[in-house]
Structure formats: structure tokens, C-alpha cells
C-alpha positions as CSV (number, residue, x, y, z in Angstrom):
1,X,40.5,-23.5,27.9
2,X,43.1,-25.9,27.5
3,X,46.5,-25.8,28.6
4,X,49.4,-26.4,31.6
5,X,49.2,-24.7,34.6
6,X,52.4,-22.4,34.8
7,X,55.4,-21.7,37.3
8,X,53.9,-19.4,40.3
9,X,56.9,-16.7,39.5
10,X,54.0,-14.2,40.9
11,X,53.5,-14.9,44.6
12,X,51.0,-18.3,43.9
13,X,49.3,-16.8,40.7
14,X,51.2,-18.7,37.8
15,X,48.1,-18.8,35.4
16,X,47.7,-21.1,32.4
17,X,50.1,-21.0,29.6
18,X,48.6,-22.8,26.5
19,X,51.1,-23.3,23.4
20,X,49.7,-23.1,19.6
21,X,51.1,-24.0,16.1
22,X,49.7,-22.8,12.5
23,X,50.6,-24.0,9.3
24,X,49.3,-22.2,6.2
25,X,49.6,-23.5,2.7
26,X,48.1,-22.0,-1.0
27,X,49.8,-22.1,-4.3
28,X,52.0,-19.3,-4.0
29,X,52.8,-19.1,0.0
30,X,53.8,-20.4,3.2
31,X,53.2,-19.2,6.5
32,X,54.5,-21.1,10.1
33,X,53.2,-19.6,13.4
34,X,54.5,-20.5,16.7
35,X,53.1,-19.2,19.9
36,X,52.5,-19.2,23.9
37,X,49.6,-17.5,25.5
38,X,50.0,-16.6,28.8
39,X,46.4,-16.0,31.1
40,X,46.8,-14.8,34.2
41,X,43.3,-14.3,35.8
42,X,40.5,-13.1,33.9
43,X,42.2,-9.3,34.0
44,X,45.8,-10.0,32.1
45,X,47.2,-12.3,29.3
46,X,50.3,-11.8,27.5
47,X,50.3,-13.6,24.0
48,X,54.6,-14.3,22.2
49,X,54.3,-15.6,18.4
50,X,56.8,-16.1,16.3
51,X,56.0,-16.1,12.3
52,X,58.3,-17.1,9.1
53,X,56.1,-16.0,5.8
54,X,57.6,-17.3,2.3
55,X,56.0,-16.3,-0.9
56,X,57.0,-17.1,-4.4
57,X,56.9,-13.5,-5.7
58,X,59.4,-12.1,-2.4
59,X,61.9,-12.8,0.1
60,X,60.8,-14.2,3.7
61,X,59.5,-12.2,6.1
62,X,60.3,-13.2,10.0
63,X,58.6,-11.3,13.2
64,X,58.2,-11.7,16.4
65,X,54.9,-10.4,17.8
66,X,54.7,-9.7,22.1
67,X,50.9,-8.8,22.7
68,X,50.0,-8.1,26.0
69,X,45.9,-7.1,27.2
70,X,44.7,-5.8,30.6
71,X,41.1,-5.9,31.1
72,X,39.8,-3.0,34.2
């Protein structure tokens, strides 16, 4: 897993945060992603994207997506 080793915020155990980028291109649409992934341990991650969707047919479309998994 690539990535930079984060701030320890959390008493020594600041985890790796890896940053991504996605570009999507067809005919008729667009679609940017922009993102951080957060992995702390192998029991908890917390994944932050941030999407901008343009189509020919409708009006852009922005969301932010906060995703956050806890493995017991």
C-alpha cells in the first residue's frame, strides 16, 4: 500500500493516509474524483471523495462521499 504516514492525532497511531485522483472521459460525460483514504490499523479506515459529474444531456452533479469501515 502506498502512501504517507499521517499526523499521530491518536496517541502514536496516525496510520497511512494515501490520496487518489480519477478522471473519466466518453462522448457524452465527464466525471473528476478526488479523494484521501485514511487506514488506521488493519480494524478502521475512513475514505473522503469528492466527485463533479457533467453530462451533455443534464446539469452537473457535485457530492461529497465520507465512508468510514470497522472490521471486529
Amino acid at each position: 500500500m502506498n502512501g504517507f504516514t499521517a499526523p499521530n492525532w491518536l496517541g502514536g497511531r496516525g496510520g497511512l493516509l494515501t490520496p487518489y485522483t480519477e478522471m473519466t472521459l466518453t462522448d457524452d460525460s465527464r466525471r473528476y474524483r478526488l479523494g484521501l483514504q485514511w487506514q488506521l490499523g488493519k480494524r478502521f479506515s475512513l475514505d473522503l471523495t469528492g466527485e463533479h459529474t457533467e453530462t451533455d444531456s443534464s446539469t452537473p452533479t457535485d457530492s461529497i462521499l465520507l465512508k468510514g469501515e470497522l472490521r471486529f
